[in-house]
Backbone as CSV, one residue per row, in Angstrom:
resi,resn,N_x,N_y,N_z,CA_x,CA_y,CA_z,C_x,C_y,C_z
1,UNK,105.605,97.932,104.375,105.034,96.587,104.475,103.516,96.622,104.288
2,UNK,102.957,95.510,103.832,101.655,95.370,103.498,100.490,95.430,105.040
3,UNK,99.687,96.225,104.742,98.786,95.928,106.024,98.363,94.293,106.438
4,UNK,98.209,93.210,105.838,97.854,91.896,105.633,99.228,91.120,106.161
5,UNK,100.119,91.933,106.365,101.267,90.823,106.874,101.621,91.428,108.680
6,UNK,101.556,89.914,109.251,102.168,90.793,110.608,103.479,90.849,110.776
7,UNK,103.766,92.056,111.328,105.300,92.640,111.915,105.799,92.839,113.493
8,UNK,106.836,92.776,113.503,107.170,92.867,114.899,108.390,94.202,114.853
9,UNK,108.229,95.143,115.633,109.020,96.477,115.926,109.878,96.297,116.986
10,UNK,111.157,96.718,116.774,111.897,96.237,118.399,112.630,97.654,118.227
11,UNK,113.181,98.052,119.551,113.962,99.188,119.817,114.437,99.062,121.077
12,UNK,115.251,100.200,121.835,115.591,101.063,122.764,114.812,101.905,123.423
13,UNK,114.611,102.180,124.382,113.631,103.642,124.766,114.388,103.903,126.319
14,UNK,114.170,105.061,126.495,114.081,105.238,128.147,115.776,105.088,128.500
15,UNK,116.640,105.841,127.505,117.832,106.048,128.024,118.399,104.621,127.710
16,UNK,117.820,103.947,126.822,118.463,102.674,126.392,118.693,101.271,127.490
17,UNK,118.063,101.741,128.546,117.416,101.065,129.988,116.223,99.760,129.498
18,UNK,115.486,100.361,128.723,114.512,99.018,128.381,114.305,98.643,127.069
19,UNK,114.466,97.697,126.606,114.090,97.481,125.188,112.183,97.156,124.741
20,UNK,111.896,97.821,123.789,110.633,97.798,123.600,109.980,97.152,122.582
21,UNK,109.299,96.233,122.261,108.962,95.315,121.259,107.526,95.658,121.042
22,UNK,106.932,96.108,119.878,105.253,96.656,119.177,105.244,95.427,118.632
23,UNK,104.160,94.580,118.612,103.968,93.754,117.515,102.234,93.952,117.264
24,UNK,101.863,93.697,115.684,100.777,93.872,114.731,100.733,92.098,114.343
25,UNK,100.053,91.518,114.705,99.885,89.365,114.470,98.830,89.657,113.967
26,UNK,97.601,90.507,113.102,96.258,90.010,113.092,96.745,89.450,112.266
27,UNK,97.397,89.504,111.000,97.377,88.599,109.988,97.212,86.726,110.372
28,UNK,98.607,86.698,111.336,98.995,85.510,111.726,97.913,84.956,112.732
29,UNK,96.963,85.764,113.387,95.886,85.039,113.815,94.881,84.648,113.239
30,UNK,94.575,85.481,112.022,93.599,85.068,110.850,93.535,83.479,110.549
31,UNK,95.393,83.758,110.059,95.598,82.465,109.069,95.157,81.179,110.240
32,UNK,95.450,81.739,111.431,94.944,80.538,112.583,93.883,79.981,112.327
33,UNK,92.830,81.339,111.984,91.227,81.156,112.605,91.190,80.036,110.751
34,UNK,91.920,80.544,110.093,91.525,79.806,108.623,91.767,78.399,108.740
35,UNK,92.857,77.791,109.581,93.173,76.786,109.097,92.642,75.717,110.881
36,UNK,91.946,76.556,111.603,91.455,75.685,112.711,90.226,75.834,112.703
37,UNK,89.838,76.657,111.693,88.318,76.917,112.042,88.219,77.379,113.847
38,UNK,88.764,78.326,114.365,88.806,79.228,115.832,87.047,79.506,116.128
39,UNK,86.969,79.605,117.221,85.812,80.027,117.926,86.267,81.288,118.089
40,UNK,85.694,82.448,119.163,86.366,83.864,119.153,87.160,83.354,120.214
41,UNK,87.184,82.739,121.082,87.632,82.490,123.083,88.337,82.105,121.989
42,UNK,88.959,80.392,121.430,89.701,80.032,120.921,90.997,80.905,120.661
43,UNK,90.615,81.452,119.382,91.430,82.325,118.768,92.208,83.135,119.765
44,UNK,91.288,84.246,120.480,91.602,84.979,121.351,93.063,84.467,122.361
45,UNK,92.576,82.670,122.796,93.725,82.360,123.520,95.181,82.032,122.670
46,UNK,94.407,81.361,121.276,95.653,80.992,120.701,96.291,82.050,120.257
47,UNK,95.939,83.218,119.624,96.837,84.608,119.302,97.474,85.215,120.390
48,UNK,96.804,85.394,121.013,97.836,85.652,122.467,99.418,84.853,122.289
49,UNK,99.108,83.419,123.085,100.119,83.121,122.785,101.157,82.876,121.462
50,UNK,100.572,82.904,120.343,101.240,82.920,119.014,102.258,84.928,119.361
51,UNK,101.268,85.813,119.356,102.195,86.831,119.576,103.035,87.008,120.598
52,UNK,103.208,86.039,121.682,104.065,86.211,122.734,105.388,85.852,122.371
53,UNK,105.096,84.449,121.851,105.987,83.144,120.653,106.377,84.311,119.719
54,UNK,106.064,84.688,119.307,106.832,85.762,118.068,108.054,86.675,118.923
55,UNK,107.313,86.868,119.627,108.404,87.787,120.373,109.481,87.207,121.173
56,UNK,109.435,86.068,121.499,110.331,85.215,121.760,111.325,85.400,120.887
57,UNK,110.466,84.107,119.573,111.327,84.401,118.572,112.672,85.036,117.959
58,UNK,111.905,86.210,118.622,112.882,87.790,117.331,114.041,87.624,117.999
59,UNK,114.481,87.120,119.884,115.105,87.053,120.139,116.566,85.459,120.167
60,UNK,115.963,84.859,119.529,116.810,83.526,118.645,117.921,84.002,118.026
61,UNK,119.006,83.456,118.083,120.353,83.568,117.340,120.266,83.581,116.369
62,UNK,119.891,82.533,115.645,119.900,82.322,114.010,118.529,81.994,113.535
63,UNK,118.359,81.774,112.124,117.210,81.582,111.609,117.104,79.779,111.826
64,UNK,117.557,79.430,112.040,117.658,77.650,112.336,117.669,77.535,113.438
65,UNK,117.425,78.222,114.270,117.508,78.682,116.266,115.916,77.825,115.968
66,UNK,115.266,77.496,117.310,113.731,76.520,117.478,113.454,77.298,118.715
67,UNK,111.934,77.674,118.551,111.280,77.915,120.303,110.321,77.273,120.068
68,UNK,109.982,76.393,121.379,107.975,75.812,121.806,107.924,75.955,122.590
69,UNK,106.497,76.754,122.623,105.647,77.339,124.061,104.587,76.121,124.643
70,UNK,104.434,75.723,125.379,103.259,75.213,125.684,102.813,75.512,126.784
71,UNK,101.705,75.732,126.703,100.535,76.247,128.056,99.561,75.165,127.923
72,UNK,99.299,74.491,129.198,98.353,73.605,129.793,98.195,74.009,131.447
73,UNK,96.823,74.824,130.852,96.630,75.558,132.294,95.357,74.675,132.694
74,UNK,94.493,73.493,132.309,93.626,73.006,132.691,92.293,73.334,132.420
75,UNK,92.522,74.647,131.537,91.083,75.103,130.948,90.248,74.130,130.174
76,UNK,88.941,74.925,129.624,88.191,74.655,129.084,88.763,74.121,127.629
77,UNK,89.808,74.867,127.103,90.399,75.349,125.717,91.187,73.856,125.421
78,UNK,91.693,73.359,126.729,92.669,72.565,126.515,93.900,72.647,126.362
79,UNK,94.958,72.114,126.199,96.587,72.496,125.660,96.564,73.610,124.437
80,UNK,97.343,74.077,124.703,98.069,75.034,123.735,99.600,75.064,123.412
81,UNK,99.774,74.535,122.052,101.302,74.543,121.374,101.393,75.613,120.394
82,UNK,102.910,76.091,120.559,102.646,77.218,119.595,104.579,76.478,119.218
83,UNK,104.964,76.688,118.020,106.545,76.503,117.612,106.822,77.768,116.501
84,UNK,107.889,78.495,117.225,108.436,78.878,115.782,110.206,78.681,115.535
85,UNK,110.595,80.110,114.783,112.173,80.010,114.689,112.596,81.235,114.578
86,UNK,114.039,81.304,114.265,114.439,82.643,114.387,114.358,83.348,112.890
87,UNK,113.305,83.069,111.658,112.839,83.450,111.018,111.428,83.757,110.949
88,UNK,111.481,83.809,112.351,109.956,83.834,112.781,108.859,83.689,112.146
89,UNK,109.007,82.621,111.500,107.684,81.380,111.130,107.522,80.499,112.258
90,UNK,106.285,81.014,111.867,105.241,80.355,113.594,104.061,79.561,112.935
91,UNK,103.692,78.704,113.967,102.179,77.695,113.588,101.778,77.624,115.195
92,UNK,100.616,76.957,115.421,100.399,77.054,116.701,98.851,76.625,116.891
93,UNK,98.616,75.453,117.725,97.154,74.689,118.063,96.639,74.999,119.122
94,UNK,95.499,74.693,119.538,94.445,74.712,121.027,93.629,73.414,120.675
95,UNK,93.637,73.018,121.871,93.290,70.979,121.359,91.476,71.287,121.609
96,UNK,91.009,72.374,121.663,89.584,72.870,121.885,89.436,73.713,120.523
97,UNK,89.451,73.817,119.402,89.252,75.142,118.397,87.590,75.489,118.471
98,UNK,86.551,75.225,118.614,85.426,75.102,118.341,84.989,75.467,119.828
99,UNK,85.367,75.394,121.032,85.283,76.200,122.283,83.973,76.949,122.178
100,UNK,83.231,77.258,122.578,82.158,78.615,123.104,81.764,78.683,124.600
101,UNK,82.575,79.724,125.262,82.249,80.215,126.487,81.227,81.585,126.554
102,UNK,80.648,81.707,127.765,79.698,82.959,127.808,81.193,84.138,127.744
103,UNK,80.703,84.983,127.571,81.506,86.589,127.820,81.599,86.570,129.131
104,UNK,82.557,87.283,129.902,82.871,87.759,131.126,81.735,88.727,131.625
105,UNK,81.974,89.015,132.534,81.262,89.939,132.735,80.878,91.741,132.764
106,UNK,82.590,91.651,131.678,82.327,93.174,131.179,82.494,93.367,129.802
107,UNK,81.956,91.566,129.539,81.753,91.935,127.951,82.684,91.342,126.897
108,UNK,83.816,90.952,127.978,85.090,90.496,127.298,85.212,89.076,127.009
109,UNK,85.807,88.914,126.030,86.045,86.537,125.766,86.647,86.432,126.920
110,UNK,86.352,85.345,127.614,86.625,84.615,128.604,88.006,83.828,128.816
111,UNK,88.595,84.705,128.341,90.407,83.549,127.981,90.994,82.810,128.964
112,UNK,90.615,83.715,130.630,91.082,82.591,131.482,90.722,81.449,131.968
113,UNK,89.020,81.365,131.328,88.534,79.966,131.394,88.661,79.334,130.452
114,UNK,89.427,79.953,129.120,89.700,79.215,128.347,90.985,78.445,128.304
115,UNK,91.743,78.880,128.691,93.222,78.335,129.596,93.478,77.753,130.336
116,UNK,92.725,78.385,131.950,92.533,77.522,132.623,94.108,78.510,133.602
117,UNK,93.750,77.636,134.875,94.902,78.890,135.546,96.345,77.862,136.475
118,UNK,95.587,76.784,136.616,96.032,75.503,137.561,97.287,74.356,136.687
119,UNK,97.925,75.440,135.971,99.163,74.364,135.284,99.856,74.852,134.898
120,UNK,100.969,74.472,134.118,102.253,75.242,133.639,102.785,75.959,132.810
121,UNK,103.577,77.415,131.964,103.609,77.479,130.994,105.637,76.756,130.847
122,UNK,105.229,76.454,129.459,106.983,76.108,129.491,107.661,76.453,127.616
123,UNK,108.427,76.638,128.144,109.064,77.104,126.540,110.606,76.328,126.544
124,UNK,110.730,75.642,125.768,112.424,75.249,124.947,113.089,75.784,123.597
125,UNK,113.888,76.512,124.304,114.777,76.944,123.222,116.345,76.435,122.979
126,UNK,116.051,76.131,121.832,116.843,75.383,120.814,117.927,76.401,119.813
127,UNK,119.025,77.246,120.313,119.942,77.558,119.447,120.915,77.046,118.350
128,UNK,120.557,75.476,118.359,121.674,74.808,118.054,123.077,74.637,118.288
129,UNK,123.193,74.644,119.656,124.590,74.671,120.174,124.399,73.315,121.241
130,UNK,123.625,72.764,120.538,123.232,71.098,121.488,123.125,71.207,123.186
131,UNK,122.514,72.390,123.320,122.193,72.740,124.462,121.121,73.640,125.080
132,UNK,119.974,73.222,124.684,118.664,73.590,124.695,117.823,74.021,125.824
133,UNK,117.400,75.305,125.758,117.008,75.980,127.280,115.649,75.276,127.580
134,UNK,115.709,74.846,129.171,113.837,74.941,129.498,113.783,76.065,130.126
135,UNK,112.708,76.460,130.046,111.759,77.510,131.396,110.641,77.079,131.587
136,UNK,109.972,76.869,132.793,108.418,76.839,133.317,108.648,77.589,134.404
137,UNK,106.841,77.725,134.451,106.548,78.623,135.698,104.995,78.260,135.577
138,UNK,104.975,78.748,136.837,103.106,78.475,136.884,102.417,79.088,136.433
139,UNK,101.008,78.999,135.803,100.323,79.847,135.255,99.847,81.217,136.579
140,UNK,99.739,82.209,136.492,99.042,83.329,137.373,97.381,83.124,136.965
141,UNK,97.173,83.822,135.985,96.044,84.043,135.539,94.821,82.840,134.521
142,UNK,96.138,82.976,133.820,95.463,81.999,132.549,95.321,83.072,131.043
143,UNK,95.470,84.762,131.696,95.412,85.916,130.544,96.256,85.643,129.625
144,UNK,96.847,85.578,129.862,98.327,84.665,128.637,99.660,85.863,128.803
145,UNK,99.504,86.880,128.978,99.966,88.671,129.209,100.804,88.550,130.637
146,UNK,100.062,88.553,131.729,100.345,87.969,133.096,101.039,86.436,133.345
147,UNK,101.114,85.841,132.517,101.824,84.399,132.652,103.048,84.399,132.116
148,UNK,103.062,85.045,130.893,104.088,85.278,129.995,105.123,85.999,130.828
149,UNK,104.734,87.691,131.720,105.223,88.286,132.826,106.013,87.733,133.909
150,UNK,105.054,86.250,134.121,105.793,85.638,135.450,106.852,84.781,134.886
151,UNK,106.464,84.355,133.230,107.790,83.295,133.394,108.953,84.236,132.891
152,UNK,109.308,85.632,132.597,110.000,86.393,131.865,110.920,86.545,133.588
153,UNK,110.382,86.890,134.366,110.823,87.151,136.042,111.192,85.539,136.388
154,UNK,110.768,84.721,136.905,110.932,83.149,137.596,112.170,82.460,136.318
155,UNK,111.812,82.326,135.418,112.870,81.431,134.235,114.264,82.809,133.937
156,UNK,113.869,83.757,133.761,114.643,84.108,133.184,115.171,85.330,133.594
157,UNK,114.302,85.895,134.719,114.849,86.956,135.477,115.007,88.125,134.550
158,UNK,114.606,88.738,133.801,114.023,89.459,133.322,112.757,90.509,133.232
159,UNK,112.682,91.204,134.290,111.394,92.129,134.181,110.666,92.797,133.057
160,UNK,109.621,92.026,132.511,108.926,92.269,131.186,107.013,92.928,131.640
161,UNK,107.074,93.706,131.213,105.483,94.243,131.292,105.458,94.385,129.883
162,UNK,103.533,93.588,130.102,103.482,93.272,128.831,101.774,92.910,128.945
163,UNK,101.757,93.775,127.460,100.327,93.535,127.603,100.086,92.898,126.159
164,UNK,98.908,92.306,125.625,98.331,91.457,124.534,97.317,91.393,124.289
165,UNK,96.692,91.213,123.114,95.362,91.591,123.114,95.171,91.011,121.440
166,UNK,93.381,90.457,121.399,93.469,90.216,119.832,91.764,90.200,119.872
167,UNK,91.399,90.830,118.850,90.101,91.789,118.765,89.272,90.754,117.926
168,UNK,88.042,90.178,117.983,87.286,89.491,116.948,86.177,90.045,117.026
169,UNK,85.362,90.025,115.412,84.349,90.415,115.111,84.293,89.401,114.105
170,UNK,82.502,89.090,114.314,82.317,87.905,113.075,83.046,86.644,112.377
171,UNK,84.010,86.614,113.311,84.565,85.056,113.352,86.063,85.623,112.182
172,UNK,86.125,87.434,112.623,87.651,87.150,111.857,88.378,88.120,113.210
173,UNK,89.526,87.976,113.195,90.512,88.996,113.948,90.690,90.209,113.056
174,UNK,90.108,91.221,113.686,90.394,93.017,113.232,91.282,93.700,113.918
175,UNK,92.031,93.271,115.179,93.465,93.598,115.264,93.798,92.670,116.937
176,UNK,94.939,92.323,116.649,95.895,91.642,117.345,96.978,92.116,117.604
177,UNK,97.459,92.352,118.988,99.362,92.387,118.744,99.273,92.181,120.301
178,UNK,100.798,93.109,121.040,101.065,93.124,122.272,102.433,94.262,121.861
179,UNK,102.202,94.507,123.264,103.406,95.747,123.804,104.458,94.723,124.664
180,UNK,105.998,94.648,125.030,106.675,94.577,125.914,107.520,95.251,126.021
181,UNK,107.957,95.454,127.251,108.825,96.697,128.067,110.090,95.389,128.659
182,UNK,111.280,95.423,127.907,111.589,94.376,129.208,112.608,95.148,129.781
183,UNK,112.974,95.436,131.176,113.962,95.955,131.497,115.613,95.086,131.141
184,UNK,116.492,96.623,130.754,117.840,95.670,130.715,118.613,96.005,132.086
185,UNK,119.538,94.777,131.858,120.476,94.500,133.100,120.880,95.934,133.983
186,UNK,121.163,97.322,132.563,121.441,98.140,133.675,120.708,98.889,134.003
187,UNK,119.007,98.517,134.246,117.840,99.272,134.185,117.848,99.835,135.596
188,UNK,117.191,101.367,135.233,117.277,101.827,137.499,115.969,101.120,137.945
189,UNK,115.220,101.582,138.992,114.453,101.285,139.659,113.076,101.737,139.047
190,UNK,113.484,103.520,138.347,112.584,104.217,137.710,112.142,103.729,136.281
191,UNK,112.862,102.889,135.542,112.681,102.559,134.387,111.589,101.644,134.779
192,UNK,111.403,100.078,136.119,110.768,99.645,136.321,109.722,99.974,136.582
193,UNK,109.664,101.104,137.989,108.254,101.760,137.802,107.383,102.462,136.748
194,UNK,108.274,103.118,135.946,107.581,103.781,134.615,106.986,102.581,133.310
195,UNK,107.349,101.452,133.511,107.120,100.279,132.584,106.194,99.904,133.562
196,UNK,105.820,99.490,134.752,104.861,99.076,135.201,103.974,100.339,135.046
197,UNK,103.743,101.346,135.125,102.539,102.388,134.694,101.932,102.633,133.427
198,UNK,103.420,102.056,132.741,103.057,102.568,131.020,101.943,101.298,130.672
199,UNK,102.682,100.072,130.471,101.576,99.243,130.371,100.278,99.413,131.128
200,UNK,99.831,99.935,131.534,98.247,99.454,132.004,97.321,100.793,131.182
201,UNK,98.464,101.460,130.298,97.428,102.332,129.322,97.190,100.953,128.069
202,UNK,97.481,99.985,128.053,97.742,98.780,126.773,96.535,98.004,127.015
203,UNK,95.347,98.181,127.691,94.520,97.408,128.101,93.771,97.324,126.636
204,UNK,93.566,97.806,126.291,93.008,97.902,124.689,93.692,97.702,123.786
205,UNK,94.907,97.004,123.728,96.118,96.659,122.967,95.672,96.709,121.347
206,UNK,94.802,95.590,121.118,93.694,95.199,120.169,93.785,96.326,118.963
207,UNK,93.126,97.017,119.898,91.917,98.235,119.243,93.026,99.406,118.644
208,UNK,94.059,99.387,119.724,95.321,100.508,119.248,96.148,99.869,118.194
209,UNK,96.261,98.691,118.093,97.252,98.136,116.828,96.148,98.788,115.556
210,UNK,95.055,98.160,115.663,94.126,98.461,114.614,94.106,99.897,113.884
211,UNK,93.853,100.730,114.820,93.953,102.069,114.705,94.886,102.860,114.358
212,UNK,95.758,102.593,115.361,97.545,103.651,115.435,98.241,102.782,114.786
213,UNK,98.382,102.094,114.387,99.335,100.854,113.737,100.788,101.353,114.907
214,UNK,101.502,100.002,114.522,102.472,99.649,115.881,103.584,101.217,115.502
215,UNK,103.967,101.458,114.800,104.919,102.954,114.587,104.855,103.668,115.821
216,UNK,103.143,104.026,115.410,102.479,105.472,116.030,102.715,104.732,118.036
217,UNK,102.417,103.876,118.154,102.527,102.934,119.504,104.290,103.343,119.856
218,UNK,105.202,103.300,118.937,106.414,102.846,119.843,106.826,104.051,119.509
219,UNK,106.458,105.144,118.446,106.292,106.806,118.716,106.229,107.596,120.316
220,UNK,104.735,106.902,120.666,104.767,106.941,121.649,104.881,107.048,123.528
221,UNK,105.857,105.885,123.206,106.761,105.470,124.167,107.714,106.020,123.749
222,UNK,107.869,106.422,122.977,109.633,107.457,123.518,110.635,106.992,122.627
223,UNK,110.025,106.018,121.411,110.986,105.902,120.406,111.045,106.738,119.388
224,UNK,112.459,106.765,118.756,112.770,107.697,117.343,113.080,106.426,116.132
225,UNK,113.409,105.266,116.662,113.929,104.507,115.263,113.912,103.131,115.968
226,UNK,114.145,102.187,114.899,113.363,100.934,115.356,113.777,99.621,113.842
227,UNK,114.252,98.774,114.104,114.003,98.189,113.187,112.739,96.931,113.302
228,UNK,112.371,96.607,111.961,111.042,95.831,111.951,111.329,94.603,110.896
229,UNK,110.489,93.582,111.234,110.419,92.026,110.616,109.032,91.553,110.074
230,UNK,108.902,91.053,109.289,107.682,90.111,109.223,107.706,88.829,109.903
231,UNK,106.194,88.548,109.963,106.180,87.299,110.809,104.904,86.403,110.016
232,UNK,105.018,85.445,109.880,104.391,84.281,108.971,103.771,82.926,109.820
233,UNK,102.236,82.714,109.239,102.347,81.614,109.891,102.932,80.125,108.790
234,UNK,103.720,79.596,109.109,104.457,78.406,108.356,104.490,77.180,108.602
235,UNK,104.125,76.007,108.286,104.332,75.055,109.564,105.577,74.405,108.403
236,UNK,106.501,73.703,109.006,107.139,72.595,108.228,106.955,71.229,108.026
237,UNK,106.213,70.696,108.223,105.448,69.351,108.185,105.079,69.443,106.094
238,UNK,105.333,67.911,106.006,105.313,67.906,104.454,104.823,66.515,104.470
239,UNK,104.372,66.165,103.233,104.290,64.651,102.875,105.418,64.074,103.335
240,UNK,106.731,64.326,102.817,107.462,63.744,102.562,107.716,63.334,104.263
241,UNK,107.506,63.806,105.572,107.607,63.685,106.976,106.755,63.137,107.199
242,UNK,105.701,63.070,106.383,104.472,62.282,107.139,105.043,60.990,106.727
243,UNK,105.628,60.487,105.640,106.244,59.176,105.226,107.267,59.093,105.749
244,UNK,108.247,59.873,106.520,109.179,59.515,107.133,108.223,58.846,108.681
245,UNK,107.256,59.178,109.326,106.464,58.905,110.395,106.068,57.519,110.028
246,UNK,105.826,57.528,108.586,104.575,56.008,108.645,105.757,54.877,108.418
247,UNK,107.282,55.302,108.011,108.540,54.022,107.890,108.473,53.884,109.231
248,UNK,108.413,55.459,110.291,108.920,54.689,111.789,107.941,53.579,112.652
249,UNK,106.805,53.277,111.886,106.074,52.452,112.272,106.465,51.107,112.213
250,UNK,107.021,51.043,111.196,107.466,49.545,110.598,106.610,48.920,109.432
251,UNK,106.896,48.468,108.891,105.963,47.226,107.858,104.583,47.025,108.304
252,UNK,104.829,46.014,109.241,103.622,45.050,109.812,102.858,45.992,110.754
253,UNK,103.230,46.985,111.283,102.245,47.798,111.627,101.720,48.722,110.576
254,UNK,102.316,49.155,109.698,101.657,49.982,108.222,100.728,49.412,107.509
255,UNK,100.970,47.957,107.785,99.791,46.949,106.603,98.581,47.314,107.413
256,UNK,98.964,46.619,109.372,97.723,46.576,109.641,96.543,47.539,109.985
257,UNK,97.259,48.649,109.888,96.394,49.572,109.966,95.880,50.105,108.734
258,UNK,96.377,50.192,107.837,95.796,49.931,106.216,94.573,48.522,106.392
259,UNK,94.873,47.548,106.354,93.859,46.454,106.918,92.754,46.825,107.314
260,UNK,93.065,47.187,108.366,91.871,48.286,109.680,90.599,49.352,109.013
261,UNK,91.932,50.043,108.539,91.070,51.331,107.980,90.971,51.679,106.728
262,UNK,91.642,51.009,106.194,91.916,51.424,104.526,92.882,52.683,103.982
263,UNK,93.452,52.954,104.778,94.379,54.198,104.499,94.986,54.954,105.952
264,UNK,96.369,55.276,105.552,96.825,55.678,106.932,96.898,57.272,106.908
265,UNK,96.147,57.909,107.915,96.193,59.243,108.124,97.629,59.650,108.970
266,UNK,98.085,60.336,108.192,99.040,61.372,109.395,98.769,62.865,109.887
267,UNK,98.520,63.151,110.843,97.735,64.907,110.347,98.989,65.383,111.470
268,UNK,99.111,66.304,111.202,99.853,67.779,111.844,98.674,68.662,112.593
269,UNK,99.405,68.761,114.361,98.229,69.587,114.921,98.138,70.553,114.615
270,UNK,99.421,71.243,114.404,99.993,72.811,114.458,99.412,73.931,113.056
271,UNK,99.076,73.083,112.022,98.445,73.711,110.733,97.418,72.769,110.086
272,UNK,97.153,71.907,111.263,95.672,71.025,110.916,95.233,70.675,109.197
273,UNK,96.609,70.425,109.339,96.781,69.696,107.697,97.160,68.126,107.577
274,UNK,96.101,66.959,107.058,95.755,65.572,106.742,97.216,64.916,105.193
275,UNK,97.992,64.327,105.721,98.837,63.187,104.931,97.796,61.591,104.930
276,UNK,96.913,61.640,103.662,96.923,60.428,103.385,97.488,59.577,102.240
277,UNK,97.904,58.465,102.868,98.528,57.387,102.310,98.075,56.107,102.456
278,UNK,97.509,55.051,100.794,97.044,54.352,100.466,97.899,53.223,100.716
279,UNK,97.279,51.613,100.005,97.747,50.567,100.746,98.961,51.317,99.350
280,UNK,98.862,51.442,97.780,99.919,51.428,97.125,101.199,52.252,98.117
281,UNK,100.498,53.404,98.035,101.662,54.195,98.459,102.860,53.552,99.439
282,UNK,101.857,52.676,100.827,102.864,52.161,101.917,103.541,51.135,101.222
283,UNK,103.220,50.291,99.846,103.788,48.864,99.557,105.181,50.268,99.123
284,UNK,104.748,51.352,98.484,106.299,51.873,97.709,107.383,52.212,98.834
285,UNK,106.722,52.763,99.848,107.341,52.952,101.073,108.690,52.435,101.548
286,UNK,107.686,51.174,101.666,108.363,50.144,102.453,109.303,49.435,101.167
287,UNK,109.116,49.429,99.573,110.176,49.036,99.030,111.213,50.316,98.513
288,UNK,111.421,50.880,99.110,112.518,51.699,98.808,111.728,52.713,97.898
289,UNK,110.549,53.209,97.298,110.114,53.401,96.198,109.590,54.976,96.394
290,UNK,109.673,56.056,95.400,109.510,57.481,96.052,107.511,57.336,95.343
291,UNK,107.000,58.010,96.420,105.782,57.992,96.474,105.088,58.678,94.972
């Protein structure tokens, strides 16, 4: 695979007790910072959660399977939506992109004031079996790593250590990913303690994707073989949805806001991409007429 595309690594390790997931997102945080114009805090929070969302993902039934994350922890940053699928095409906003916080105080982006720690994270998953999961849980931190942790335990009972990390220099991402350990059902006690020790060598998550690329990482840990995916950022939003949006308005509200403004905007948060449509376009609209 191309260095420019991100991947996600999944396996076995540890007597087949925990399953282990490497993921490499700088790509998919790039395309973030490209199409939101990201601050570094920004980015930093939104890649986080975009690589958590990936890893969700991988675990979806089908490629027509749906996950959305949202974190509204009350930060500085504002809400955070991230959606993908089980073709793991992902898109994903922060209602703050332009954000600038000071550094922490050992130097590091400030993500939990960019988050914020005092609200919920929640995810729905959508298999298509017309029966669609929630989970929430409270935020811990606001790190995005530690929240992700608590709702993997509280929603889903699942013991996941997990660390995340996404590296900026000069307003681009030079490496992004995350490690998870999640224990399985017939995990001992020791698999848990050894996953809680292993992660806290991941504090530099960042810097080791960059370097070791994810292989040499799940080498590592105690894997021999592994299969791997690409991951894309995609949004599905089209003209043709933004005109399905401006029929659900109706007529007499399409004129008058044409009236108003002279043209009706539809924008998409998730890939901060603008549908405009003129007074012609809404008269074709509204007569049956393809744009």
């Amino acid at each position: 695979m191309q260095k420019n595309i991100s991947k996600i690594l999944k396996t076995l390790v540890w007597g087949d007790e925990v399953s282990l997931c490497v993921l490499d997102t700088t790509a998919l945080v790039n395309e973030a910072i490209s199409r939101h114009k990201l601050s570094a805090v920004a980015a930093a929070a939104l890649g986080r959660c975009m690589t958590a969302t990936a890893y969700l993902c991988s675990w979806l039934k089908g490629e027509d399977s749906t996950l959305s994350v949202s974190v509204n922890g009350n930060g500085a940053g504002g809400k955070i939506g991230v959606v993908g699928d089980g073709n793991l095409s992902l898109r994903g906003y922060i209602e703050n992109p332009d954000l600038e916080l000071p550094l922490r105080a050992d130097g590091k982006l400030d993500v939990g004031a960019c988050v914020g720690h005092t609200g919920v994270l929640s995810v729905i998953r959508d298999d298509g079996d017309g029966l669609p999961f929630t989970g929430t849980c409270e935020l811990v931190s606001g790190e995005i790593a530690e929240d992700f942790s608590a709702y993997f335990l509280t929603s889903e009972q699942r013991p996941t250590a997990i660390a995340l990390g996404v590296q900026i220099q000069r307003g681009k991402c030079i490496g992004a990913g995350g490690v998870f350990l999640q224990l399985l059902p017939n995990a001992s006690e020791g698999a848990l303690l050894r996953a809680e020790k292993e992660i806290l060598y991941f504090n530099n998550i960042s810097a080791r994707v960059r370097e070791e690329g994810i292989e040499a990482i799940a080498r590592g840990l105690g894997a021999e073989s592994w299969t791997k995916r690409e991951i894309a950022f995609r949004c599905h939003c089209s003209r043709a949805r933004a005109a399905s949006a401006i029929v659900s308005l109706g007529r007499k509200e399409a004129e008058q806001v044409i009236e108003e403004e002279g043209k009706i905007t539809v924008h998409c948060h998730y890939c901060n991409t603008d549908y405009s449509f003129q007074d012609g376009d809404v008269e074709k609209l509204f007569g049956e007429e393809e744009i």
